[in-house]
C-alpha positions as CSV (number, residue, x, y, z in Angstrom):
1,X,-35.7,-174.9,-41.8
2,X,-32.8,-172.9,-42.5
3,X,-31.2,-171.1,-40.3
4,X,-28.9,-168.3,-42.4
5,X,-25.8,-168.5,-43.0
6,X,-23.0,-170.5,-39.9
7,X,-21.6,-167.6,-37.6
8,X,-17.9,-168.0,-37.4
9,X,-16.5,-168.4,-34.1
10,X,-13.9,-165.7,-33.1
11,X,-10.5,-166.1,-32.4
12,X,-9.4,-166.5,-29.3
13,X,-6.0,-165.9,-27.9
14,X,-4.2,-166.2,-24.1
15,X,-4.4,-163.0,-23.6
16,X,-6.2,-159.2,-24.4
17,X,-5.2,-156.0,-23.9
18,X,-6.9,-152.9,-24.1
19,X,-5.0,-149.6,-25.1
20,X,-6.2,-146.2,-24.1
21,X,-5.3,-142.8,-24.3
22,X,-5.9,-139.8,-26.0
23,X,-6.8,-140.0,-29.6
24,X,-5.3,-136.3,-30.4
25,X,-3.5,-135.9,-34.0
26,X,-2.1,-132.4,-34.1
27,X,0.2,-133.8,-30.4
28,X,1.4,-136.7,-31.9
29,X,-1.2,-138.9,-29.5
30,X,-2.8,-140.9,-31.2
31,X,0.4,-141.9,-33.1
32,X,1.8,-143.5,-29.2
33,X,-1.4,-145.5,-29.0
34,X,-0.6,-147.1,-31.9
35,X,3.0,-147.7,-31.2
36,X,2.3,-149.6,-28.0
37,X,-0.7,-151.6,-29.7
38,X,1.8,-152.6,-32.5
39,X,4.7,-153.3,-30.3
40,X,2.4,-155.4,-27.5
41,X,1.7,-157.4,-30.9
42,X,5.2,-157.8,-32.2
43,X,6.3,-159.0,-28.5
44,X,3.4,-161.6,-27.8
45,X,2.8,-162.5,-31.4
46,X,-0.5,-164.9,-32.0
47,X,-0.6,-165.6,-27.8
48,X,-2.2,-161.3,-27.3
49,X,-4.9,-158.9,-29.0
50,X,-4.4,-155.5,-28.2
51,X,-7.0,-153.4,-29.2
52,X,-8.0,-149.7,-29.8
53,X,-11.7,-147.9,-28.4
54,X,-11.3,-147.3,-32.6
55,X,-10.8,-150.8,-33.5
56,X,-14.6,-151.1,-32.1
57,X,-17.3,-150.0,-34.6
58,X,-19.3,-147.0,-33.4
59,X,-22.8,-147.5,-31.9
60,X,-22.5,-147.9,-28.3
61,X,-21.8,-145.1,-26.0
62,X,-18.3,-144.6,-25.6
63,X,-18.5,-145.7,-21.9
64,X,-20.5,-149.0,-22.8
65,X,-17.9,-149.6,-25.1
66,X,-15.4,-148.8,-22.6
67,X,-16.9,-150.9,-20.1
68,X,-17.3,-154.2,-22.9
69,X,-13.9,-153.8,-24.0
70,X,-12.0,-153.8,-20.4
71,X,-14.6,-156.5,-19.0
72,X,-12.8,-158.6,-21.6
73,X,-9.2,-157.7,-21.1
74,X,-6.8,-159.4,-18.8
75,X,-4.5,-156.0,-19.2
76,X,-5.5,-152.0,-19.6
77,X,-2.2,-150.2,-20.6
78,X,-3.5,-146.2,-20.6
79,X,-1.1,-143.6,-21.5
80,X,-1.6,-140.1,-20.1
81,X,0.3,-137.1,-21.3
82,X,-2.5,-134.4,-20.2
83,X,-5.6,-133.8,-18.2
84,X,-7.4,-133.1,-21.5
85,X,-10.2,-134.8,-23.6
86,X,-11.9,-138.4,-22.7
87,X,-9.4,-140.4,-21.4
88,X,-10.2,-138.6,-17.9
89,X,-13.1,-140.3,-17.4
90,X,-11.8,-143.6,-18.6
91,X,-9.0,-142.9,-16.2
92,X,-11.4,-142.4,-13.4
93,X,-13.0,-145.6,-14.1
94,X,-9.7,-147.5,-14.1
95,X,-9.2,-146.3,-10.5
96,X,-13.1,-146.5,-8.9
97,X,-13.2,-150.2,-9.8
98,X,-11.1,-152.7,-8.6
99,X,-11.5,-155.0,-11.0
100,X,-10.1,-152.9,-13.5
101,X,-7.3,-151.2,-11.2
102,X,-5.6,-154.3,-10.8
103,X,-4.8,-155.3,-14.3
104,X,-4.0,-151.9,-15.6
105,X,-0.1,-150.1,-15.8
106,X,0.0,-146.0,-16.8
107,X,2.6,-144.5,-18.9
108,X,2.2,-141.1,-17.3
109,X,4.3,-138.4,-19.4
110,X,6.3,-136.0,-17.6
111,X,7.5,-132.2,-18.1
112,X,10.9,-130.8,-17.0
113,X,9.6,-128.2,-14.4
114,X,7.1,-128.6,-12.0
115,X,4.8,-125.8,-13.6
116,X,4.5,-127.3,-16.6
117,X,3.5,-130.4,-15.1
118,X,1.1,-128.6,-13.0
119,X,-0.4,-126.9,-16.0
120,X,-0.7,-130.6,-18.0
121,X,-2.0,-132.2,-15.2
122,X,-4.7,-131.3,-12.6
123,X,-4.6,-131.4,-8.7
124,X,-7.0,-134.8,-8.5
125,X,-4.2,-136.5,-11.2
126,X,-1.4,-135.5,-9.8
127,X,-2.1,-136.0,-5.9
128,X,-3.7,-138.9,-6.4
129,X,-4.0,-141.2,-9.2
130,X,-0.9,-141.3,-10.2
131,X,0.2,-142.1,-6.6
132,X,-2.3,-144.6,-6.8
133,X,-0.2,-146.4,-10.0
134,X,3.2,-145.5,-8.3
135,X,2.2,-147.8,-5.3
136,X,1.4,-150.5,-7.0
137,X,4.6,-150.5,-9.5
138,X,2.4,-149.8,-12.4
139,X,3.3,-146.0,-13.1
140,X,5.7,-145.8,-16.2
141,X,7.1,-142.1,-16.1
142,X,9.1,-141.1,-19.5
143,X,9.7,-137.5,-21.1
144,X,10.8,-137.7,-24.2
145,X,9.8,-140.1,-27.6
146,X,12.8,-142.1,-26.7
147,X,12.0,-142.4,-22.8
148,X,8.4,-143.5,-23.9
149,X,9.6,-146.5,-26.2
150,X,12.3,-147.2,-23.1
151,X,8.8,-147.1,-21.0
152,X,6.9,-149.2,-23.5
153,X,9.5,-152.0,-23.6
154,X,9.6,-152.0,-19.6
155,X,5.8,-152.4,-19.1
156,X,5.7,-155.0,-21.9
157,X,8.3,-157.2,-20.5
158,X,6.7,-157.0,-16.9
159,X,3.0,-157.5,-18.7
160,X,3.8,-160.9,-21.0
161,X,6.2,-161.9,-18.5
């Protein structure tokens, strides 16, 4: 009896990390997902997968796919310039469950005066979550576009050390 037609086996590499963050055009957003998923690939070569919630055809509820995604990656990199859009919730998730909290680092984007940053970021953000990452060493502060790729090279090299 045949069977159809031999499913090929996926690659596999040493290590996977997923990239998340806010998927906003018009801010330039989704453009620094991208970035760090095509740097974390130039730096690790054929030994690291990054991947995208986008790289993952829809289907799924976004939080099963969440939840698939970072069951299967040894690293979450999530970069938060804002308390707006999804990402929240994904954030939440990151911190509720330890399994997750411990292999994830946050670039966390920063505003020149406390009331801006107030404005960007919420109370439950800032007087908690991020303390949360700064404890551990895995909060990545930057500014600017040139402070983020400063920050992106700093977490990479402490990531695929």
């Amino acid at each position: 009896m045949e069977m159809g037609p031999e499913l090929a086996r996926p690659p596999t590499y040493d290590s996977q990390c997923f990239v998340l963050g806010s998927y906003n055009e018009d801010a330039n957003e989704k453009q620094k997902l991208i970035y760090l998923k095509e740097e974390l690939q130039n730096w690790a070569g054929e030994n690291c997968r990054a991947y995208l919630m986008e790289d993952f055809p829809d289907g799924l509820h976004p939080m099963i796919q969440f939840k698939l995604i970072a069951d299967h990656s040894d690293y979450i990199i999530g970069i938060c310039e804002h308390d707006k859009g999804g990402f929240q919730l994904e954030l939440g998730m990151l911190i509720a469950l330890m399994e997750y909290f411990d292999r994830c680092h946050l670039l966390k984007r920063t505003y020149p005066d406390e009331q801006t940053e107030h404005e960007k970021y919420n109370w439950m953000l800032s007087a908690g979550v991020f303390d949360m990452f700064e404890y551990g060493d895995r909060l990545w502060e930057w500014e600017n576009s040139r402070e983020y790729k400063v920050e992106v090279t700093n977490v990479l090299s402490t990531v695929l050390k």
